[in-house]
C-alpha positions in Angstrom: -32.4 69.9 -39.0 -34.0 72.6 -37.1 -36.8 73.0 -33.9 -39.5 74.6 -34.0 -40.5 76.7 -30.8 -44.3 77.6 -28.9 -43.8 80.2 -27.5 -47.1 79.6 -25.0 -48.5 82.2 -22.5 -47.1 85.4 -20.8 -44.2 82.7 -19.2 -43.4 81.1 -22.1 -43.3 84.4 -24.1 -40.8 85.9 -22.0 -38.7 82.8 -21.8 -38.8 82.3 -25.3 -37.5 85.9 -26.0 -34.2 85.8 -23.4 -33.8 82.0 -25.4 -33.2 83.3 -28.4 -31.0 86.3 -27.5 -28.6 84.2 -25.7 -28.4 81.8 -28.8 -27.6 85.0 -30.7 -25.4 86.1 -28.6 -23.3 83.1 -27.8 -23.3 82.2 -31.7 -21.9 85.7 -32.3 -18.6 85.0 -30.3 -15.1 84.6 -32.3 -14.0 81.2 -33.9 -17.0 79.6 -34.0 -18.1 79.7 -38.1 -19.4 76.0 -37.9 -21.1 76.5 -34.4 -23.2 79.4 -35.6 -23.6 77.8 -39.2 -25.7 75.0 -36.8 -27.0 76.9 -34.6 -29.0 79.1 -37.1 -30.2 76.5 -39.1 -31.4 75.3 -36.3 -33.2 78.1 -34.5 -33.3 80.7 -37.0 -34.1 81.5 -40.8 -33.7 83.8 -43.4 -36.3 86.0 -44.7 -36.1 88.1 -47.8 -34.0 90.8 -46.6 -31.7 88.4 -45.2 -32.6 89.1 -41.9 -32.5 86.3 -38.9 -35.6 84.8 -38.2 -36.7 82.9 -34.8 -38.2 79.5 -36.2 -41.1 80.5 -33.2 -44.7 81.1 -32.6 -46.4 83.4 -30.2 -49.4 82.6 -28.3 -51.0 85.2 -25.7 -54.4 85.6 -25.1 -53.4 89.9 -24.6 -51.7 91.5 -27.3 -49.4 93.4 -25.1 -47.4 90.3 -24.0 -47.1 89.7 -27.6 -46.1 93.0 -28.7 -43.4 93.4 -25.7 -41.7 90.3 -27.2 -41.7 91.8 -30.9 -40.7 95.3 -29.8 -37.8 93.5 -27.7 -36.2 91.3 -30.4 -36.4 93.9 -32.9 -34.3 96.1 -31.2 -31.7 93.0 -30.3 -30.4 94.0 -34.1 -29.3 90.8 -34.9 -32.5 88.8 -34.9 -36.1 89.3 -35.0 -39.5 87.0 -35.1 -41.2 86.1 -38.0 -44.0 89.2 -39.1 -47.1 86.9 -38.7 -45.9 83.9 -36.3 -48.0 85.4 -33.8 -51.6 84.8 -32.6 -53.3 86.8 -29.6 -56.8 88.0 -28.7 -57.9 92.1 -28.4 -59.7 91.4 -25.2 -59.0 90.3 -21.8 -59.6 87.3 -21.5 -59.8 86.9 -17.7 -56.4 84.9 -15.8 -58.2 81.8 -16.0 -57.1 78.2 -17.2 -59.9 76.8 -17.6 -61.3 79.8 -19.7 -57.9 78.6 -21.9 -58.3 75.1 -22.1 -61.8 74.9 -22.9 -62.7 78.0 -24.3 -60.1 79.7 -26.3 -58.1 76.2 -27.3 -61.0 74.8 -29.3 -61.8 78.4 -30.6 -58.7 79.3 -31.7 -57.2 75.8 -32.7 -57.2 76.0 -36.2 -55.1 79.7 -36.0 -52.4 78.3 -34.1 -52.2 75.2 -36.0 -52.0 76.8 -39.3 -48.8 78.9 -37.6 -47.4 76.0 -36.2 -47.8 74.5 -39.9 -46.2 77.5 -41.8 -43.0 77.1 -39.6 -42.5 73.3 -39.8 -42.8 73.8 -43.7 -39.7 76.2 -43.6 -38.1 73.8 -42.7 -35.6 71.6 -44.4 -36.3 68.8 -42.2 -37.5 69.0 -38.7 -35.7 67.9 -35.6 -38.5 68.6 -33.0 -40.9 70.7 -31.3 -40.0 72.8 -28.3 -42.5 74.0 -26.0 -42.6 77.0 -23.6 -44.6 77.4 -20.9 -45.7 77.9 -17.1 -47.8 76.0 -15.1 -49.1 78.9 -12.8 -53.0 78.8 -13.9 -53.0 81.4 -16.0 -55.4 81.7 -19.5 -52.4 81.6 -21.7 -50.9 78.4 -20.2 -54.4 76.7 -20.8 -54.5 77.2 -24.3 -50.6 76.1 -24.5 -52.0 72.8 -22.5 -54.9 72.9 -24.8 -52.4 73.3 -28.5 -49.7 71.1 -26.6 -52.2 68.0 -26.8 -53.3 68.7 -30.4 -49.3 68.6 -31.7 -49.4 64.9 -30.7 -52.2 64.6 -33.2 -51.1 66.6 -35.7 -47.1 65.5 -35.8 -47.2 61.8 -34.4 -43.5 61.2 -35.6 -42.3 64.4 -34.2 -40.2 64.5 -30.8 -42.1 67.1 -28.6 -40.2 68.5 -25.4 -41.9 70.9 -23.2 -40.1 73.2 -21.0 -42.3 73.9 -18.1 -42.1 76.7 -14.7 -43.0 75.9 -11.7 -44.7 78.3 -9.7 -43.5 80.0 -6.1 -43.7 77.4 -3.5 -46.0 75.6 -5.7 -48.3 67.6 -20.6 -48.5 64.1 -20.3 -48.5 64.5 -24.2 -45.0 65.2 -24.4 -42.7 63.0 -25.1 -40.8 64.3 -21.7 -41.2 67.5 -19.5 -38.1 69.6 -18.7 -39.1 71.4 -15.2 -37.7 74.8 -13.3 -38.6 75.8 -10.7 -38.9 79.4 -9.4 -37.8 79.1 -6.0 -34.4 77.6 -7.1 -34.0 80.0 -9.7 -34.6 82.7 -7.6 -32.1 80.9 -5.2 -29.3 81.3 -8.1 -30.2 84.7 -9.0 -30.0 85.5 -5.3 -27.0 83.4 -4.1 -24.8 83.0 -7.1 -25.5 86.2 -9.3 -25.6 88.3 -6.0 -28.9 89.9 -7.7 -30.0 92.2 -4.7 -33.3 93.4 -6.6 -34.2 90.3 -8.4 -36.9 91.0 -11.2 -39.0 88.2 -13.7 -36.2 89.3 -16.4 -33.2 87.7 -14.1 -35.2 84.6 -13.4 -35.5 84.0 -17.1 -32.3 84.9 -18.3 -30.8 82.4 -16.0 -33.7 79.9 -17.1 -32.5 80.3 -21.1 -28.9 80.3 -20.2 -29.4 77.0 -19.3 -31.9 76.0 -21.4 -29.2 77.0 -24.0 -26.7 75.2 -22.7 -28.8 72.0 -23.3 -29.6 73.4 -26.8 -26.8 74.9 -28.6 -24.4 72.6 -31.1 -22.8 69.9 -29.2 -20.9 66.7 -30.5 -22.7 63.4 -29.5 -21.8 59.7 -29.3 -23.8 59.4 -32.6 -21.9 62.2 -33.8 -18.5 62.5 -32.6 -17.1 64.4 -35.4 -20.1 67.0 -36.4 -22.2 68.8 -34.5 -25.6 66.6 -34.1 -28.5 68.1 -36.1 -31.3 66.2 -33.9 -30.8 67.6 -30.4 -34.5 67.2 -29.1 -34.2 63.9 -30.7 -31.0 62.5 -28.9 -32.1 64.1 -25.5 -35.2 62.0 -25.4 -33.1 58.9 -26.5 -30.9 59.4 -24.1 -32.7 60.2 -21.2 -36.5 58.8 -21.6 -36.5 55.1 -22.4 -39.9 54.3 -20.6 -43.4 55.8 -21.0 -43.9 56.3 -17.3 -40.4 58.5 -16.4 -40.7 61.5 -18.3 -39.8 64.3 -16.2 -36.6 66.3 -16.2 -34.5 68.3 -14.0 -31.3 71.0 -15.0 -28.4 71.8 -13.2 -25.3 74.3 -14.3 -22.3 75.3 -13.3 -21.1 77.5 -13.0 -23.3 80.4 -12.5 -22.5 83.9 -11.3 -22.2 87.4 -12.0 -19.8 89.2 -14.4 -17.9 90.8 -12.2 -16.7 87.5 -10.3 -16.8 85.5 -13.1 -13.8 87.6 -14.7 -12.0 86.7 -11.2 -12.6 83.0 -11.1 -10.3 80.1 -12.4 -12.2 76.7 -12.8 -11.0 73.5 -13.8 -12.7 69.9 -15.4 -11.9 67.8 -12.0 -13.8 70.6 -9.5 -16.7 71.0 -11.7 -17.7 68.0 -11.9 -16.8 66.5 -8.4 -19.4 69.4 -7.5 -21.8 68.4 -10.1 -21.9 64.7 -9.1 -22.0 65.6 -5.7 -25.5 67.8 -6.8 -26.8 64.7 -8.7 -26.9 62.5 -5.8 -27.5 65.4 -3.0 -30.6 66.7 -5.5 -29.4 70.0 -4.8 -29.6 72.6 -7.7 -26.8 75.0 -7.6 -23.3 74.3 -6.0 -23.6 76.7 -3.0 -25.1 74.4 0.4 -24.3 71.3 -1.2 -24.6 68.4 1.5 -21.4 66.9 1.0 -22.2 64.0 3.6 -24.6 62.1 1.2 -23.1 59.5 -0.6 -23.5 56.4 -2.7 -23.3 53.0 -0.7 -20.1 51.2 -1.4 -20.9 47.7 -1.5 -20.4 44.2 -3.7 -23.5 42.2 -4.6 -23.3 38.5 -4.4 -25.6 35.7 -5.7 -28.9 36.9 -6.2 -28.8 40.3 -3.9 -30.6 43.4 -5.9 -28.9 46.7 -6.1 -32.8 47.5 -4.4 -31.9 46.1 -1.4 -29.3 48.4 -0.4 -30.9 51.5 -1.8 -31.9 53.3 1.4 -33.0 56.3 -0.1 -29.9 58.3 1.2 -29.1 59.5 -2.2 -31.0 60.9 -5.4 -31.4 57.8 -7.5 -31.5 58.2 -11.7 -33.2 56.6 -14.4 -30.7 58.3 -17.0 -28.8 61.1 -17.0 -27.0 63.7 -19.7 -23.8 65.2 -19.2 -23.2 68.3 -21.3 -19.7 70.3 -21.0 -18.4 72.9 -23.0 -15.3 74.9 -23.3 -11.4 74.9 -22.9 -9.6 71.2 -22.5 -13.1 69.4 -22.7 -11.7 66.3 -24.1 -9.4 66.2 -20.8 -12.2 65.9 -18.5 -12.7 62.7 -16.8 -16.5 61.3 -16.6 -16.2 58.3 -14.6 -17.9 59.7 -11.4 -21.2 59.4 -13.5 -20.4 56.0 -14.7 -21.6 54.4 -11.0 -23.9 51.7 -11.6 -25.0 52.2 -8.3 -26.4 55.7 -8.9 -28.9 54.1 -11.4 -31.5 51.6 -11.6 -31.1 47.9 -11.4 -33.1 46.8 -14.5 -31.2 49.5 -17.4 -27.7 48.5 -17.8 -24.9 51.3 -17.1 -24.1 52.0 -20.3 -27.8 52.8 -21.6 -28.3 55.4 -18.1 -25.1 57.9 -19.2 -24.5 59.8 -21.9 -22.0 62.3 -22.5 -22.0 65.4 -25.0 -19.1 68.2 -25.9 -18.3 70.5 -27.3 -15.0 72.8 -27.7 -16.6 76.3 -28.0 -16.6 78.0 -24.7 -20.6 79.1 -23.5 -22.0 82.3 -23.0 -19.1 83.7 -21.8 -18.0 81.1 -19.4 -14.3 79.3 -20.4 -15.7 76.1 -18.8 -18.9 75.0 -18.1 -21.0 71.9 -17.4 -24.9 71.1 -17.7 -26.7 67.7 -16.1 -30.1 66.6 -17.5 -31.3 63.9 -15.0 -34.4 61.8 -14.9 -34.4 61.2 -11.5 -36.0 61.3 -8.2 -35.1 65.2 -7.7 -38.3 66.3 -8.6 -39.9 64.2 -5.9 -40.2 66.2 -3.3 -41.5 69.7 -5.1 -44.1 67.2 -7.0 -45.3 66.2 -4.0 -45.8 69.3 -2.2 -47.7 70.5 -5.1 -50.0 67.8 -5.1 -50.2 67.8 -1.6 -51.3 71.8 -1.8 -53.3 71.0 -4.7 -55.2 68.1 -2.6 -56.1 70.7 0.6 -57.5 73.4 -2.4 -59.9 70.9 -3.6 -60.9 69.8 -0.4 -61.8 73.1 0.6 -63.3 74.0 -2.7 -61.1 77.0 -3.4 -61.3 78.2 -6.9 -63.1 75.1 -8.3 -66.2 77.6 -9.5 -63.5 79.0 -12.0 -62.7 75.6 -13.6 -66.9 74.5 -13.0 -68.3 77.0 -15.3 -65.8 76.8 -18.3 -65.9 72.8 -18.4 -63.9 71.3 -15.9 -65.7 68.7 -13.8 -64.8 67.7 -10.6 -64.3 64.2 -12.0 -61.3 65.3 -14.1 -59.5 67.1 -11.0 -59.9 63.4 -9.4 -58.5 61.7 -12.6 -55.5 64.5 -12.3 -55.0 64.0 -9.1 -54.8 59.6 -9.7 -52.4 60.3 -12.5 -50.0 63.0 -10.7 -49.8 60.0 -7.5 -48.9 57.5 -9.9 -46.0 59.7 -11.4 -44.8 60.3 -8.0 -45.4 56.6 -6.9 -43.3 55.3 -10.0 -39.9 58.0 -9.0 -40.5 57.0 -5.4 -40.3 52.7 -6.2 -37.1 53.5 -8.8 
């Protein structure tokens, strides 16, 4: 089964590019014929010369961000994009959303659509659609919102995930929304990759490395003895089991630069004592973990709710994903995740945890260990977004932009209701 890929806006383009060059690349490494036999037919085809073939589209509103991302994966050598799966305008088109959403979306609909078409008919059978994108404002990201809406329409029995950035200090049509943020990338690029001039290319290469991680062959519980051909699929199954919970968090480890990574020694009982300790702290990378939070220890009697001794001193989950790879990874012991305390009261245990493997060492790293939670981690950023967002409209900034393309005020108001409704819902888990 393989996914088929958006690559939506300047953001999305770039992401999508370092994506596809670290599947290559960690497909490429030694001993792995059946890894790379899965990983291709899921990301990649081949075209008449028998070269690879990124199962992607491109969607730019300027040609150059298209042409950057061509130019790029030509010269990887080892895979390319498709010679037409591409769609971008000769004009400037102004950096403005709303001229996206409600200009060049309905224009251009039926262009994107038809490439979105040609590459889910290449397909065997598809496993989902994975979406690209940033949430910064800019024209390209409207017309992503914009074509993001219209998949629902056009494949209703497809699993959609969309892969969203977060701004600096700054989709409901998906089946669930899997969020970075800048500032904790930068962080990691910063802190654990001791990156002294960080540019946009660092922040995305650690972005796909873990988006990777999530996305590259793994054994599952519905597949314990071949490599699962649905990931999007199993993902949402395992992490999304209500309508009003779909936003998703990432956290790897480890992450850090070559040169220490050839000096470091890491073992299945460290990596995830740290990566527990992350989940319930909310922190995103192992470095200034607060090691005093901790889940209550208690035993309920009669009719007392896990609610009532919840007192919001810990990150509490709806689901969560483990995902390790590497050396001795049927040694490592997962009971730390297994708390029924760390989830919520009405999902049983064993429907909130899931576990995934696989053998093949990742991207270089012997070891290695990823955690997809739906959770209350995104919380606090949600609401400071809002919160900034709120002030902006209050004071009219930038409204004109949005005014004059389409946007009333009215549907900044009903953005605003539904955004305080995600955040009440995380809040009351």
């Amino acid at each position: 089964m393989s996914v088929v890929s958006l690559q939506l806006g300047q953001c999305g383009n770039q992401i999508g590019h370092e994506l596809f060059s670290v599947i290559s690349d960690d497909s490429n490494g030694p001993n792995r014929k059946k890894y790379k036999q899965c990983s291709d037919e899921r990301f990649f085809y081949q075209n008449s010369a028998g070269e690879l073939v990124a199962r992607s589209v491109l969607v730019d509103m300027e040609p150059k961000v298209i042409s950057q991302a061509l130019a790029k994966a030509s010269k990887s050598g080892r895979w390319r994009y498709g010679d037409k799966a591409h769609f971008s305008q000769k004009q400037g088109s102004g950096n403005n959303w709303a001229n996206g959403f409600c200009v060049h979306g309905p224009r251009h609909k039926e262009d994107v659509e038809d490439l979105v078409r040609m590459e889910v008919e290449r397909c065997d059978r598809l496993a989902g659609i994975f979406t690209m994108m940033s949430v910064a404002g800019g024209t390209g990201s409207g017309v992503g919102t914009y074509i993001t809406q219209r998949l629902r329409d056009l494949y209703p029995q497809s699993f959609i995930l969309n892969q969203v950035t977060w701004p600096y200090g700054a989709g409901e049509l998906s089946d669930a929304i899997l969020v970075h943020e800048n500032d904790t990338v930068h962080k990691i690029c910063s802190q654990l990759m001791n990156i002294k001039h960080i540019s946009i290319s660092d922040i995305n290469k650690v972005i796909s490395h873990q988006l990777a991680s999530v996305l590259q062959p793994v054994y599952t519980a519905h597949s314990p003895d071949y490599y699962s051909r649905n990931p999007i699929g199993e993902l949402l199954t395992s992490l999304v089991c209500h309508p009003e919970y779909k936003l998703l968090s990432l956290c790897n480890i480890p992450q850090m630069s070559s040169t220490s990574l050839a000096y470091s020694v890491f073992n299945w009982p460290g990596l995830l004592k740290h990566l527990r300790q992350m989940l319930i702290a909310s922190a995103r990378m192992e470095e200034g973990i607060d090691w005093t939070v901790n889940v209550p220890s208690v035993v309920l009697s009669g009719a007392e709710s896990v609610t009532n001794i919840r007192h919001k001193s810990f990150n509490s989950s709806l689901a969560n994903l483990l995902i390790l790879r590497g050396k001795d990874v049927s040694t490592a012991v997962t009971d730390g995740f297994k708390d029924p305390l760390l989830y919520v009261p009405w999902l049983k245990a064993e429907n909130s945890f899931s576990t995934w493997s696989s053998p093949i060492p990742f991207n270089g790293y012997e070891k290695s260990a990823t955690l997809v939670s739906n959770s209350q981690s995104l919380l606090k950023p949600l609401d400071n977004i809002v919160r900034k967002a709120w002030n902006m409209f209050a004071s009219r900034a930038y409204i004109h932009q949005y005014t004059k393309f389409g946007i009333s005020e009215e549907d900044f108001l009903d953005s605003f209701t539904a955004l305080e409704q995600i955040i009440s819902s995380y809040t009351h888990l």
